[in-house]
SEGUZA-591445 format. One line per 3 residues: number of its first residue (from 0); their letters; for each residue x, y, z of N, C-alpha, C, O. Coordinates in steps of 0.001 Angstrom, whole numbers, plus 500000, padded with zeros to 6 digits. Layout:
N
NUM	A	X:Y:Z:X:Y:Z:X:Y:Z:X:Y:Z; ... $
//
This chain:
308
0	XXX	519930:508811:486490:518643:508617:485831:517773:507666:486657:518271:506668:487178; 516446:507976:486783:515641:507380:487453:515272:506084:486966:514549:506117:485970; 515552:505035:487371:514929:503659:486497:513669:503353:486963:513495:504002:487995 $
3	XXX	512618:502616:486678:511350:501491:486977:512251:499953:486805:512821:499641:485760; 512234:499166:487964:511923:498079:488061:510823:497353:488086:510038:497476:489026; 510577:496434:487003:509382:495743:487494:509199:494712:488277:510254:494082:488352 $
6	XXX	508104:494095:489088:508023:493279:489686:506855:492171:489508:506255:492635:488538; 506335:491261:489784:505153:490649:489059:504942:489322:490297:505075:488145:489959; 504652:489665:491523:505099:488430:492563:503296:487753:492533:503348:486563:492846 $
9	XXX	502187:488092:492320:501553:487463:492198:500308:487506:491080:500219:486352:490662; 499291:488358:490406:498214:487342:489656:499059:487715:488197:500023:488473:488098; 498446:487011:487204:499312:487602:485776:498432:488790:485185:497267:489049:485489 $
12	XXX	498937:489202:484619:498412:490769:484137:497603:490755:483020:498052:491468:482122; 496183:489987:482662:495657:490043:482209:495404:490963:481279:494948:490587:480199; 495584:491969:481457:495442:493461:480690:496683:493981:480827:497308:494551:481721 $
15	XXX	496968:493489:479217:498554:493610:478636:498662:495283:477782:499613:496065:477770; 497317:495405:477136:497231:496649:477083:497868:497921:477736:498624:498798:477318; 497161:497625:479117:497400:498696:479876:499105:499068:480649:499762:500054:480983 $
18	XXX	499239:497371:480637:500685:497572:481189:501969:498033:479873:502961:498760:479916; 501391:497263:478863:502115:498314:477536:502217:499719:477772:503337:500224:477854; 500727:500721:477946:499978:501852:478202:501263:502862:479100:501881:503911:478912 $
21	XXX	501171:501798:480126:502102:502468:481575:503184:502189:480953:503760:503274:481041; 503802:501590:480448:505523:501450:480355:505625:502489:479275:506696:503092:479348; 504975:502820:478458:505153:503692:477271:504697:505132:477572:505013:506083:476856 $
24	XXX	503856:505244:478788:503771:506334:479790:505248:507120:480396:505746:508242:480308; 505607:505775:481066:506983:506180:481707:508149:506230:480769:509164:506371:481451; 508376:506184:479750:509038:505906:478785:509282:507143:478529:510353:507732:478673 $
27	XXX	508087:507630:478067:507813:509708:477609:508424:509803:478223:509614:509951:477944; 507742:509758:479973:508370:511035:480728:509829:511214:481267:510178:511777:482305; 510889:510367:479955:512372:510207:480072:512444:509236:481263:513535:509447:481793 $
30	XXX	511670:508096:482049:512132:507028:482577:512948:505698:482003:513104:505805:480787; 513361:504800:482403:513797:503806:481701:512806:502874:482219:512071:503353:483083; 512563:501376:481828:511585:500908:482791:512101:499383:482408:511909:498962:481267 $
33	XXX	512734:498609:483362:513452:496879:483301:512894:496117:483892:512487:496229:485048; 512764:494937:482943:512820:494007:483841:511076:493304:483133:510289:492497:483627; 511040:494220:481575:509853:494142:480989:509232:492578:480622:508045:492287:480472 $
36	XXX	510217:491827:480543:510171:490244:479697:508993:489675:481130:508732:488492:480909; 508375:490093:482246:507855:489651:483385:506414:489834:483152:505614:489262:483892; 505865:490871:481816:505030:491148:481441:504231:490098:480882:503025:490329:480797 $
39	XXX	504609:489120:480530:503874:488242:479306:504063:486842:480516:503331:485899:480215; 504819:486635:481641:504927:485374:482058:504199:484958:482765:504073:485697:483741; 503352:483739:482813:501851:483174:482952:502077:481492:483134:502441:480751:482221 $
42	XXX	501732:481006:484721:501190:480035:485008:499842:479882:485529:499864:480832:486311; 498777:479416:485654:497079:479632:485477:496830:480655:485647:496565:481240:484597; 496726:481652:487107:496216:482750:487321:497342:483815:487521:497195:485027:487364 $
45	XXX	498511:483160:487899:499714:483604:488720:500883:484094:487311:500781:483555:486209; 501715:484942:487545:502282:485860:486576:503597:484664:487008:504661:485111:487438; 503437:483447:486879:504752:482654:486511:504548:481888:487963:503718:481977:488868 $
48	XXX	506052:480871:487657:505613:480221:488789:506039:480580:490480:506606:481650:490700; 505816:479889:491327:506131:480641:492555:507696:480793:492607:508038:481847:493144; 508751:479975:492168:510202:480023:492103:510291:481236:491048:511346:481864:491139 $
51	XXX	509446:481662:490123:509937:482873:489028:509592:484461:490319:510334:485316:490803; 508282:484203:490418:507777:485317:491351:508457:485343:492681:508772:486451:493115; 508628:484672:493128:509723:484743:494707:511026:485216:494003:511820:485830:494717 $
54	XXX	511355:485014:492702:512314:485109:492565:512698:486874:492208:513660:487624:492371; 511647:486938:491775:511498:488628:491612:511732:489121:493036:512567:490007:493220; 511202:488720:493821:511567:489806:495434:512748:489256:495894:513429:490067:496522 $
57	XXX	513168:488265:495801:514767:487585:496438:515838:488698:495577:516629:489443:496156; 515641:488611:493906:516729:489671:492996:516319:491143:493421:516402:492030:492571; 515962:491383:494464:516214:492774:495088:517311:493426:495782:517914:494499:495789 $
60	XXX	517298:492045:496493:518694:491802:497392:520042:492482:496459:520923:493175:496969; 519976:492122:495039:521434:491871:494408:520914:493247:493637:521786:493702:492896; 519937:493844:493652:519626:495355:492565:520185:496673:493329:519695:497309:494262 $
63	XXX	521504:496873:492530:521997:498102:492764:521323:499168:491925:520691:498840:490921; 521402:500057:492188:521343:501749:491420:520799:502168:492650:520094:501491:493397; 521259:503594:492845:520693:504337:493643:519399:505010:493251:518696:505644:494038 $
66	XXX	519130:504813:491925:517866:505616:491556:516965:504523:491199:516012:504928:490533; 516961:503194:491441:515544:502817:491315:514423:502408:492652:514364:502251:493871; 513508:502372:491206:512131:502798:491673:511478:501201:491226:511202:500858:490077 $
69	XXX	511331:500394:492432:509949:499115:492319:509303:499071:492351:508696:499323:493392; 508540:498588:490909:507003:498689:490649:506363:497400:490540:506318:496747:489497; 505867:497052:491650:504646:496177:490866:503533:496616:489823:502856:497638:489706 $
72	XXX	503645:495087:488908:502941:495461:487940:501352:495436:488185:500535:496215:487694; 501115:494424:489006:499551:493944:489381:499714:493324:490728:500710:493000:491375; 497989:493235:491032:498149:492622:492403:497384:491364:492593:497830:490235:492387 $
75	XXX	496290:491636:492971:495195:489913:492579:495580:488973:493164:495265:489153:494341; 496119:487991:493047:496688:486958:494241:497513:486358:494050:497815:486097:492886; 498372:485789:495309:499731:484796:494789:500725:485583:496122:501401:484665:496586 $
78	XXX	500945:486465:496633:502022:486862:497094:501872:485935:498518:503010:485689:498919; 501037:485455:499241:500765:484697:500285:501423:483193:500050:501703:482495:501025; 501696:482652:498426:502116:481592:498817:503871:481824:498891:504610:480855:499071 $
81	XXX	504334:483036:498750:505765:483039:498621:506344:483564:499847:507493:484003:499808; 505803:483568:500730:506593:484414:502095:507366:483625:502252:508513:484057:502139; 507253:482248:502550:508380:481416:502873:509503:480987:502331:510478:480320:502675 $
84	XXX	508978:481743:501051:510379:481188:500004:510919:482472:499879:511434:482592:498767; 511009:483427:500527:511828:484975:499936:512766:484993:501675:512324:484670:502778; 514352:485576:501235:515075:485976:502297:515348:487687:502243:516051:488451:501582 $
87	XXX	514162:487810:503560:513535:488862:503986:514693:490097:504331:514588:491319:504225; 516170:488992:504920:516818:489726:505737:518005:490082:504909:518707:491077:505088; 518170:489145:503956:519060:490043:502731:518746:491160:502228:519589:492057:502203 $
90	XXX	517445:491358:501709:516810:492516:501182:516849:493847:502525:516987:495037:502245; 516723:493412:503707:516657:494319:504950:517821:494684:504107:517634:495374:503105; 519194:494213:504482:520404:494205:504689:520878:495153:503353:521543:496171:503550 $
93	XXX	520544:494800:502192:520853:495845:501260:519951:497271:501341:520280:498316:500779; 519300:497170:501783:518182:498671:501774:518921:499539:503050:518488:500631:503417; 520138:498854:503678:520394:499736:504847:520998:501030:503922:520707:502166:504297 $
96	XXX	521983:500817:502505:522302:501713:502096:521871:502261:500420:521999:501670:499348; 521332:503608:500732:520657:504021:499032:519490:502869:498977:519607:501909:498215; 518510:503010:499723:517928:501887:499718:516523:501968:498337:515829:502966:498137 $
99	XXX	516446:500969:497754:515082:500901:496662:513459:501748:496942:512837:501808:498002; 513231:502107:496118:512052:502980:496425:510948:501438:495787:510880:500996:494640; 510366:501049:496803:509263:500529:496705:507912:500387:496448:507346:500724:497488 $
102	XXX	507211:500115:495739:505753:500838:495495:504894:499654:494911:505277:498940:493984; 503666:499527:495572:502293:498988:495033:501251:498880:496107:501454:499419:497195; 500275:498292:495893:499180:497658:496932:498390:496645:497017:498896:495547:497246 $
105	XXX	497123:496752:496874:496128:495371:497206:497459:494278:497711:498215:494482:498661; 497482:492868:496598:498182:491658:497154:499449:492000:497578:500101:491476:498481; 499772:492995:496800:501094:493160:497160:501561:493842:498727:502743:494043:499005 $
108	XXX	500490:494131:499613:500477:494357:500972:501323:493516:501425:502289:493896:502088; 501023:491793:501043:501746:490812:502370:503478:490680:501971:504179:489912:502630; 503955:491349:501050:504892:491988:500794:505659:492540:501199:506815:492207:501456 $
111	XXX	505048:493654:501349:505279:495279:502245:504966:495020:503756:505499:495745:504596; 503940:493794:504211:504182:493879:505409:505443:493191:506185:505935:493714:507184; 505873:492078:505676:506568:491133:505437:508275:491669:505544:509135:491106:506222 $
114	XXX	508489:492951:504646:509569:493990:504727:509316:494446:505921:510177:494153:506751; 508304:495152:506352:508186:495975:507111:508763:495417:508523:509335:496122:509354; 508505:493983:508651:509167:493075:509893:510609:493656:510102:511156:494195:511064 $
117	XXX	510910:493422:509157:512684:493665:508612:512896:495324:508990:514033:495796:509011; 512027:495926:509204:512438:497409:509426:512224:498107:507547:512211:499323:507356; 512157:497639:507005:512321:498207:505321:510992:498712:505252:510029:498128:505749 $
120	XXX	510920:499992:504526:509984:500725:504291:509579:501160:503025:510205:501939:502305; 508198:500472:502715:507693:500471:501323:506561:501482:501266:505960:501930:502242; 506286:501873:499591:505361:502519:499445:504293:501825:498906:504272:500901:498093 $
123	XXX	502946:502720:499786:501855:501613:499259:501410:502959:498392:501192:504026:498966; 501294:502800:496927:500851:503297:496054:500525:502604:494433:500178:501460:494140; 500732:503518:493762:500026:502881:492424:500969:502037:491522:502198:502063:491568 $
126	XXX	500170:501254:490661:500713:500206:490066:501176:500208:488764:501165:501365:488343; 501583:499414:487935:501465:499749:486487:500367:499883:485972:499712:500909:485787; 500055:498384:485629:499184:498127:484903:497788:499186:485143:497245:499840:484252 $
129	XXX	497349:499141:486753:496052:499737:486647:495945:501440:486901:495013:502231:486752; 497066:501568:487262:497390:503093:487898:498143:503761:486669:497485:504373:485828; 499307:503661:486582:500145:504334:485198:499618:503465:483883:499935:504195:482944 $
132	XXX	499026:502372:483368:498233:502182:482721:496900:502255:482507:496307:501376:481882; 496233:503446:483069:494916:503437:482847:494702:504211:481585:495576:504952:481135; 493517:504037:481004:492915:504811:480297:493436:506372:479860:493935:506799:478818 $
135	XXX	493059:507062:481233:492982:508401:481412:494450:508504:482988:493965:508499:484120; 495447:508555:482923:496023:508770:484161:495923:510453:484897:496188:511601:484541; 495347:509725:486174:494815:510329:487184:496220:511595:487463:497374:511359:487823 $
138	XXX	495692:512685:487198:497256:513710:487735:496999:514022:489544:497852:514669:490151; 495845:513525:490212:495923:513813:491096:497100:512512:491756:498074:512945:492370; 496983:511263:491629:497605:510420:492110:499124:510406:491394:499979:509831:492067 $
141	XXX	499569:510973:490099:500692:510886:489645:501757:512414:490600:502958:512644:490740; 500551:513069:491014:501403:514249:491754:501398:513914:493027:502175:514537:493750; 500661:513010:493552:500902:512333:495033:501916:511486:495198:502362:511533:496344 $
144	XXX	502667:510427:494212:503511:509256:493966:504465:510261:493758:505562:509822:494106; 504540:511394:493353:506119:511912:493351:506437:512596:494434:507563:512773:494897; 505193:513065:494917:505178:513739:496262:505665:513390:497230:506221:514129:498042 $
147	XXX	505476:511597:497349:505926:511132:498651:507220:510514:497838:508232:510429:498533; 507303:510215:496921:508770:509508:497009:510060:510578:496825:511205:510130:496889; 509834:511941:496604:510853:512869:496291:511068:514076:497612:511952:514915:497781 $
150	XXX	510287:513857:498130:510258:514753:499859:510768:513720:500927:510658:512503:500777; 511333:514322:502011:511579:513561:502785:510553:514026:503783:510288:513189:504647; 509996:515031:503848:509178:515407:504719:507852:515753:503862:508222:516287:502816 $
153	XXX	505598:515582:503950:505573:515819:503313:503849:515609:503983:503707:515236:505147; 502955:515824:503319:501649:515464:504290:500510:515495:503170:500931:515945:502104; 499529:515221:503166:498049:514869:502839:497276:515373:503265:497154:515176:504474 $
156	XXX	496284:516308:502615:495159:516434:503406:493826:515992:502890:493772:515357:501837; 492693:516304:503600:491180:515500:503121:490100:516230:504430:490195:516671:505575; 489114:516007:503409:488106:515927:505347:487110:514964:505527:486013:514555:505146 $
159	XXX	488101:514800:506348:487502:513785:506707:486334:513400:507646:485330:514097:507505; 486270:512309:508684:484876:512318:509376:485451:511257:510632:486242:510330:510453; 484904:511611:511783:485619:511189:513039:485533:512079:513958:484958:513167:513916 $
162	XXX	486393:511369:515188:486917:512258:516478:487837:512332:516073:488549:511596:515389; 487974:514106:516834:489210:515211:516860:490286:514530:517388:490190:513904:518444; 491305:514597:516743:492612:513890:517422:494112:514707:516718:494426:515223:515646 $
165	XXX	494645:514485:517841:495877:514966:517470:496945:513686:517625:497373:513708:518779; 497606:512423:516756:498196:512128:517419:499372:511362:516730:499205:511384:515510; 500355:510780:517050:502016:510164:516598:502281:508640:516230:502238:507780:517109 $
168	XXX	502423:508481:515543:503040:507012:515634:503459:506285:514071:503111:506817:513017; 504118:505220:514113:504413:504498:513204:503416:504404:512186:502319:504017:512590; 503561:504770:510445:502338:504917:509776:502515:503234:509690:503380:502542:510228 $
171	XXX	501211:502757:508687:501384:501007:508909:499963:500482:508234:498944:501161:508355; 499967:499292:507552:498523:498922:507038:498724:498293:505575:499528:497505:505078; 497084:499359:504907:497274:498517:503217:495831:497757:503067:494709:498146:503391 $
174	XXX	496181:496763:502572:494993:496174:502158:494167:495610:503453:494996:495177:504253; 492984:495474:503894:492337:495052:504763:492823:493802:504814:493696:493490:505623; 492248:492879:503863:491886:491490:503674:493485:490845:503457:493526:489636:503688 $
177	XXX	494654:491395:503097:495921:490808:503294:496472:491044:504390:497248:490161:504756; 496299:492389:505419:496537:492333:506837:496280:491404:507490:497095:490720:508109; 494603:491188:507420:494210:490106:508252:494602:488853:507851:494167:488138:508753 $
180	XXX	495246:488025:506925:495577:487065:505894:497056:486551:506846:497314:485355:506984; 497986:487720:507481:499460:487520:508387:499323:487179:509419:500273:486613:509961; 497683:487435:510377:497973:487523:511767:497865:486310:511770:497248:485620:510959 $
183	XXX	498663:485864:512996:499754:484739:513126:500501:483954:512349:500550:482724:512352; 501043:484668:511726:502610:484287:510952:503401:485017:511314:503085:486068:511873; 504546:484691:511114:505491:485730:511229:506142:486796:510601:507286:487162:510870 $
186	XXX	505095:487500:509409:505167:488381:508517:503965:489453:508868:503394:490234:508106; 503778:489232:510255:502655:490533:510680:504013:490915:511660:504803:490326:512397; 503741:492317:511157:504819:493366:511684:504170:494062:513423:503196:494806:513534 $
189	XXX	504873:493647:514358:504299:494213:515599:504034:495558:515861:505042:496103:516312; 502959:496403:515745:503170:497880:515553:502498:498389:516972:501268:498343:516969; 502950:498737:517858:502240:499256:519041:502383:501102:519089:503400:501745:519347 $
192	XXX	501418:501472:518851:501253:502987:519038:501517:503517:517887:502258:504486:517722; 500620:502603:516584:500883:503399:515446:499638:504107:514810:498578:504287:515409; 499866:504433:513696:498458:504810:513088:498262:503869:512281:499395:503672:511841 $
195	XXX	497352:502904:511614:496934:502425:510901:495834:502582:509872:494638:502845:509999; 496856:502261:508450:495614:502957:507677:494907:501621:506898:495597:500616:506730; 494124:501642:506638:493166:500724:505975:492451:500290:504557:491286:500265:504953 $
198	XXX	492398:500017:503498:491352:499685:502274:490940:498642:501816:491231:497606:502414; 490316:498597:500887:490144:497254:500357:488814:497416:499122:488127:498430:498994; 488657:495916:498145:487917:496260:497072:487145:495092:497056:487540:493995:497453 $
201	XXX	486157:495313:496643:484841:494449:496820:484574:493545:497774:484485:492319:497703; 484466:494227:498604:483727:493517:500123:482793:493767:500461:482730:494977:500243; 481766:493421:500957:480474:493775:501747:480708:494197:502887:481196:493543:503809 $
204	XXX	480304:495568:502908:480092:496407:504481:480479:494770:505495:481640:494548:505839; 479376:493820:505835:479756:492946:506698:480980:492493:506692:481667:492683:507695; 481422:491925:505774:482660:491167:505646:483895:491971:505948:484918:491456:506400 $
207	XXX	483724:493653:505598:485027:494652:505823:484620:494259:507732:485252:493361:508288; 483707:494932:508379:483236:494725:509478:484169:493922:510315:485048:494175:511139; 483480:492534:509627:484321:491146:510149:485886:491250:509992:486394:491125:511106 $
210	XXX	486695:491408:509152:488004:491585:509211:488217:492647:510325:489036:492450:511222; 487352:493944:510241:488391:494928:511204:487669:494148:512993:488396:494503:513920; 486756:493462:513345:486871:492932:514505:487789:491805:514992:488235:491639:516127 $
213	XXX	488031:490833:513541:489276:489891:513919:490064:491019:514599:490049:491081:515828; 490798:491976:513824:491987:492959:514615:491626:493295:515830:492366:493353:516812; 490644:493490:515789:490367:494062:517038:490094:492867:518502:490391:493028:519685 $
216	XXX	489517:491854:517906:489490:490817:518862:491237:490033:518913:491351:489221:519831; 492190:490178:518253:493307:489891:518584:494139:491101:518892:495190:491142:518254; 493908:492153:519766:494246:493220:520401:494950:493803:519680:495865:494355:520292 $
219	XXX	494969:494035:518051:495956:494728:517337:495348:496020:517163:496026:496992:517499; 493885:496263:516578:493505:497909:517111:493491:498734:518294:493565:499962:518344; 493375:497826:519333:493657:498676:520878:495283:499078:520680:495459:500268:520940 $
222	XXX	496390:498443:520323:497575:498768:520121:497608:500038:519539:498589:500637:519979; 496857:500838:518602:496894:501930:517765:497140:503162:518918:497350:503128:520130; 496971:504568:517656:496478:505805:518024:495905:505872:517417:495441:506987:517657 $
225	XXX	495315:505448:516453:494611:505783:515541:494177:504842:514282:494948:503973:513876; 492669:505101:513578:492812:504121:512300:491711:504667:511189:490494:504847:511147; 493036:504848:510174:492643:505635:508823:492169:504653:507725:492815:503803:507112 $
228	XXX	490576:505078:507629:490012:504508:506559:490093:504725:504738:489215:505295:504090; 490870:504355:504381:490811:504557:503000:489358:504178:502000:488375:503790:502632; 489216:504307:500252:488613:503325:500364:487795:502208:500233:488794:501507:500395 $
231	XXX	486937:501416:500095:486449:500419:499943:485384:499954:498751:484241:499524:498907; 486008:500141:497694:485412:499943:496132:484672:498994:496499:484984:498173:497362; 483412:499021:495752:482519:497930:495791:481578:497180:496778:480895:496157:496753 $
234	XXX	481977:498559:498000:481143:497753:499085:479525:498622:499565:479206:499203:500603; 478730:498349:498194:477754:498349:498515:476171:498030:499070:476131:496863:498680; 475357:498163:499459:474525:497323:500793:473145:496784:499509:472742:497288:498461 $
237	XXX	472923:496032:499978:471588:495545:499062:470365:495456:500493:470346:495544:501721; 469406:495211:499268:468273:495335:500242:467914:494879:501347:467233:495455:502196; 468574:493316:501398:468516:492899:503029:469035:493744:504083:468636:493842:505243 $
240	XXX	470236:494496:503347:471078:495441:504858:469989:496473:505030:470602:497372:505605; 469128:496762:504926:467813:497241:505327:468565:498891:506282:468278:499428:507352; 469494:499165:505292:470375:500799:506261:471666:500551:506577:472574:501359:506774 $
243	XXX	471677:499397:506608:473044:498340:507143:474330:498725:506274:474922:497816:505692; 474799:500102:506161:475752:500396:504881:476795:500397:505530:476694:499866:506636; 478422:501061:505082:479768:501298:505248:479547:502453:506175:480189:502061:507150 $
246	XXX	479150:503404:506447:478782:504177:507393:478651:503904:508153:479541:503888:509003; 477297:503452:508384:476682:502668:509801:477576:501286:510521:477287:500794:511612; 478625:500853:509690:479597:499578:509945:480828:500649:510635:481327:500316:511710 $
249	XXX	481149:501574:510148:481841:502331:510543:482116:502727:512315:482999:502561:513157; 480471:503468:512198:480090:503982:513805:480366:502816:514684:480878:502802:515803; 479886:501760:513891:479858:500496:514907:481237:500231:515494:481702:500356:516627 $
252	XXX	481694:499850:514414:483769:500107:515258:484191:501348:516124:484506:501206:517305; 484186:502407:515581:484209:503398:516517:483605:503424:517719:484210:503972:518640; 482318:502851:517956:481632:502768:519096:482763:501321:520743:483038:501291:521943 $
255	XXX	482932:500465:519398:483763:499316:520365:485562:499970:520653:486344:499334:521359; 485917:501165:520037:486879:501538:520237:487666:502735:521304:487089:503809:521478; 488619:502541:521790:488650:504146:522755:489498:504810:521675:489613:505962:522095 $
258	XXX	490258:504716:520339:491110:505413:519657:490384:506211:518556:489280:505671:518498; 490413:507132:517722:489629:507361:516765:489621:506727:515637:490481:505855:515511; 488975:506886:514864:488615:506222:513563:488217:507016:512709:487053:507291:512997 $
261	XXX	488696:507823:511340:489294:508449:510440:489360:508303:509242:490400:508129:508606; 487694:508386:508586:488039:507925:506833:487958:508628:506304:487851:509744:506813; 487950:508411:504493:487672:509327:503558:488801:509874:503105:488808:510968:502542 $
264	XXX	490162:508959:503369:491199:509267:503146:490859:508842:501358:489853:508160:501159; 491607:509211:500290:491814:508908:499129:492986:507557:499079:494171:507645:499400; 492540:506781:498770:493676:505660:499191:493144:504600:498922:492190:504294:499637 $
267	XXX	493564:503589:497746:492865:502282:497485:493126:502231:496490:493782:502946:495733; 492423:501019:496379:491897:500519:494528:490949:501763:493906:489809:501636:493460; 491780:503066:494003:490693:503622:492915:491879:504611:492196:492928:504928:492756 $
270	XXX	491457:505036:490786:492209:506137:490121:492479:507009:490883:493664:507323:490771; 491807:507721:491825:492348:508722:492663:492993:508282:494018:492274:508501:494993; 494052:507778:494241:494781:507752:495587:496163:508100:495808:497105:507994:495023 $
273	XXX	496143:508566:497087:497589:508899:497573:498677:507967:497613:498258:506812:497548; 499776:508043:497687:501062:507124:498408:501355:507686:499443:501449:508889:499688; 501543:506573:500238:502200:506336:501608:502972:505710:502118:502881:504487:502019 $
276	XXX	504134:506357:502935:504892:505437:502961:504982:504353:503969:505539:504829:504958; 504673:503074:504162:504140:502647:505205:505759:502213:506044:506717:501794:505394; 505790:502385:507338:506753:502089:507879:507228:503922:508610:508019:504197:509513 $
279	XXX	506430:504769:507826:507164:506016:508655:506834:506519:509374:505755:506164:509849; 507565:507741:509976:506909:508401:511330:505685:509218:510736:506008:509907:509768; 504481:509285:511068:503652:510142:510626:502640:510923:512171:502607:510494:513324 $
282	XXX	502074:511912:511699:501334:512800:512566:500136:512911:512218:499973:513367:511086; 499011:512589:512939:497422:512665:512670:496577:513617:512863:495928:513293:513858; 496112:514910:512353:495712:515669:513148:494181:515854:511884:494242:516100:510679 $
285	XXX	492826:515601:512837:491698:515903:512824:490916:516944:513609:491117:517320:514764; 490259:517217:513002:489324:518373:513314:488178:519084:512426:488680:519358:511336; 487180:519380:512469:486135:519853:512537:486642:520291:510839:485931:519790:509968 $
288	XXX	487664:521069:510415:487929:521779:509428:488629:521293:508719:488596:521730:507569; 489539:520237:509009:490252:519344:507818:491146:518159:508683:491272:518187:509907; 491628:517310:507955:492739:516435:508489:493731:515909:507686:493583:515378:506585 $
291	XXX	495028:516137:508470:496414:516040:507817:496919:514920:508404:496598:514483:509509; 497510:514582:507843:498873:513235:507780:499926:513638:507350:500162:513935:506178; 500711:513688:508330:502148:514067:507954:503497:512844:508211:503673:512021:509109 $
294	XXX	504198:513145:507124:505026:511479:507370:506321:512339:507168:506455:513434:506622; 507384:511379:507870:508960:511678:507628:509503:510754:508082:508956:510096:508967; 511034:510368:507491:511424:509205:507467:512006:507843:506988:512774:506907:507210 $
297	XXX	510681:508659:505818:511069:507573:504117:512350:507955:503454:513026:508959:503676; 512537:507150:502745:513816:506922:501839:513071:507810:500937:511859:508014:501016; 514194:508534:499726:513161:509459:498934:514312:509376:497469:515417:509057:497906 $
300	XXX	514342:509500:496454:514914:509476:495257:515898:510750:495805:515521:511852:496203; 517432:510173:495678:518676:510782:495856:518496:511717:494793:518056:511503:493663; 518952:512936:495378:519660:514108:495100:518296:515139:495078:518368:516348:494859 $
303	XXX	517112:514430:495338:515402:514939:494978:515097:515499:496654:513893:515694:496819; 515775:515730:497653:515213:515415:498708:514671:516749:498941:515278:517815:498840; 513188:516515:499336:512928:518377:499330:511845:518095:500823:511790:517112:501562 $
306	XX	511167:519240:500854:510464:519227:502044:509093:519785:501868:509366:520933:501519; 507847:519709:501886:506504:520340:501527:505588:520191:502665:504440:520630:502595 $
//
């Protein structure tokens, strides 16, 4: 039987509703879902204190079943002050066998990147509270989250907007603003010749801008083949940007780049997005008529392993 683990490593879940919503979601659809008492626990902004929340990613290490599934409940902030207090390489060390199916995004990126050092491969997808607790749950994103965690082989498509490319590498990324949050620590994962995918929620065209040139001025986008834009709730231009939008910020990177650049992927803080598994082998192929992402690699729910 498939379990939900929950997880709660950084803001508290303000909207108890919804995470009720999602657990009683997964409940129907014959899941079990543990680890619920994490729901209600609250120090100011943070879902408990940093020894409760570190302590949630350290008890990974010791979580057997071959069939679960880790969910963060929310994201918002807090996972940046616990890197130093979680042992990264225990958790490696148990995921070598039947390893945990992982899943969330926004804060929970410095997380997943953090594993990803370790070689462990997480999914950046949807959450409780705002994803399986919404309102109305999205069947496009509930048939994408099973998609990638029950195939071992499996791909995405969209059309997107860019140069034509065909090309290979390590998939890798997540939230904009928590990527850039690692470089120089030692929880930014070295990725040379990967694809990188990208999002983020309420930023100003400038400010997304500014993060993707830090990367780029610390030679981590020249490292790519590629970089997939997911995307960017809330980043709309007011009257001073006088044209100055997410588009036109766009060309501008592409212009300072020799790799392509690739958005319009479904992927973010919104009801409609894909999962991905970050850490796998994936394939990029653009063109004029559509563009696919193909991944293999991931860990996938035992005895489910199929191919699409």
């Amino acid at each position: 039987m498939t379990l939900f683990h929950l997880i709660a490593p950084s803001g508290y879940c303000i909207n108890q509703q919804a995470a009720t919503r999602g657990i009683a979601r997964l409940e129907e659809a014959g899941y079990q879902v543990n680890n619920q008492r994490i729901l209600t626990r609250r120090q100011q902004r943070f879902a408990g204190t940093e020894a409760d929340r570190a302590g949630d990613i350290n008890a990974l290490a010791a979580l057997f079943g071959r069939d679960n599934l880790v969910l963060a409940v929310r994201g918002g902030y807090g996972a940046n002050r616990l890197l130093d207090m979680i042992d990264w390489k225990a958790i490696a060390l148990r995921q070598q066998n039947d390893p945990l199916l992982i899943c969330g995004h926004s804060d929970f990126t410095a997380i997943q990147l953090a594993l990803l050092c370790e070689g462990v491969i997480t999914f950046s997808g949807p959450m409780l509270a705002g994803n399986f607790g919404a309102e109305t749950l999205n069947e496009f994103t509930l048939e994408h989250f099973w998609r990638a965690l029950r195939n071992g082989a499996f791909s995405v498509e969209w059309q997107g907007n860019g140069r034509a490319c065909d090309v290979n590498g390590t998939l890798w990324g997540g939230n904009l603003a928590m990527l850039v949050s690692l470089i120089g620590t030692p929880w930014m994962p070295q990725i040379d010749d990967g694809i990188l995918v990208l999002e983020d929620i309420n930023e100003h065209p400038f400010r997304v801008e500014r993060m993707l040139l830090q990367l780029f001025h610390a030679g981590i986008l020249g490292r790519q083949r590629a970089i997939v834009l997911g995307s960017f709730s809330g980043a709309e231009p007011n009257d001073y940007d006088a044209g100055y939008d997410l588009p036109v910020m766009i060309d501008y990177l592409q212009s300072r780049l020799s790799i392509p650049v690739i958005s319009g992927l479904d992927f973010g803080h919104e009801q409609r997005t894909v999962t991905l598994p970050l850490g796998s082998q994936a394939r990029l192929v653009h063109n004029a008529k559509s563009t696919t992402l193909s991944m293999t690699g991931h860990p996938v729910i035992s005895g489910e392993k199929k191919h699409s």
